[in-house]
C-alpha positions in Angstrom: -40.1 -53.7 66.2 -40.5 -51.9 62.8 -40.3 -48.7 64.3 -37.1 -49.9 65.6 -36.0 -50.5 61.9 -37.2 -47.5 60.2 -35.5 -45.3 62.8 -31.9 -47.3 62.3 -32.3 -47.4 58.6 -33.2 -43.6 58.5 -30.2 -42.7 61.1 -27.9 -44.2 58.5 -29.6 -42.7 55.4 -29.2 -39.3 57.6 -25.5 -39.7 59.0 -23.6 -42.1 56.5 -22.2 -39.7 53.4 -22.1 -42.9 50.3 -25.7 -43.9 51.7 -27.3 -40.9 51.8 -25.6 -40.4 48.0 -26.8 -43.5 46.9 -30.0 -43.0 48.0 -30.2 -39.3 46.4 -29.3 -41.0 43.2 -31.9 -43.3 43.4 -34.7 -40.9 43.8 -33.4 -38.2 41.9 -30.0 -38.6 40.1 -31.3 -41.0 37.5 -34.2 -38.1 36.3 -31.5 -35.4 36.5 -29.3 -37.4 34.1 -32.0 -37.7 31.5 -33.0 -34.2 31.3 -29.6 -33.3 31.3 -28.9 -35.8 27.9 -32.6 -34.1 26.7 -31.6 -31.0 26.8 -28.2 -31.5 25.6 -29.5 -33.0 22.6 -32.5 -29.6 22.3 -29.4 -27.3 21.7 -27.7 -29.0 19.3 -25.0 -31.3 18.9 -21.5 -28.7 19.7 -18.6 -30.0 21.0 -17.3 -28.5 24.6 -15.2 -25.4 24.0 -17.0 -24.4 20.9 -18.0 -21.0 21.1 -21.3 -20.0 19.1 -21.7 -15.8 18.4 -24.9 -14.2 17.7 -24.5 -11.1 15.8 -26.8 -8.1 15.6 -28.4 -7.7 12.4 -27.4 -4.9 10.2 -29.6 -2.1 10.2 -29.5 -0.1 6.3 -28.8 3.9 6.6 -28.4 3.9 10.6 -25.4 4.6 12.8 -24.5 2.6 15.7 -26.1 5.2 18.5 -24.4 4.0 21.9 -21.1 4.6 23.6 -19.6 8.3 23.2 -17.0 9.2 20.3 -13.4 9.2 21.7 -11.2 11.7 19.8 -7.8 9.4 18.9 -4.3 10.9 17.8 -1.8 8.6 16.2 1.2 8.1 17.8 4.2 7.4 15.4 
C-alpha cells in the first residue's frame, strides 16, 4: 500500500511541470537564493548597468610594447 503511494507521488513529482518546480524549490531554490543575496552583497553594493573599469597601472620610463605601429596620413 505504501509502495503504491510513493510510486504515484513520484510519477507526479516526475511528469507534472509546477510540481516538479515546486519541489526543486524546496530542496534547492531557497539555498540558491541566499548565496545569490551573499554574494551580491561580497561585491559591493552597484546598481545594475553600472560599469566598473580596472585600469593598468602606469609603468615610469616604459613604452606600451604590444600591438605593431600603423603609419597614419591625415586626410584633409
Amino acid at each position: 500500500m505504501l509502495l503504491k503511494y510513493l510510486f504515484i507521488i513520484t510519477l507526479i513529482i516526475l511528469f507534472v511541470p509546477p510540481v516538479r518546480r515546486f519541489v526543486f524549490y524546496l530542496l534547492v531554490g531557497r539555498q540558491l537564493v541566499k548565496e545569490q543575496k551573499r554574494q551580491g552583497d561580497v561585491r559591493g553594493a552597484r546598481r545594475e548597468g553600472d560599469i566598473r573599469v580596472d585600469k593598468r597601472p602606469q609603468e615610469n620610463g616604459s613604452r606600451f610594447e604590444g600591438g605593431d605601429y600603423v603609419d597614419y596620413e591625415e586626410v584633409k
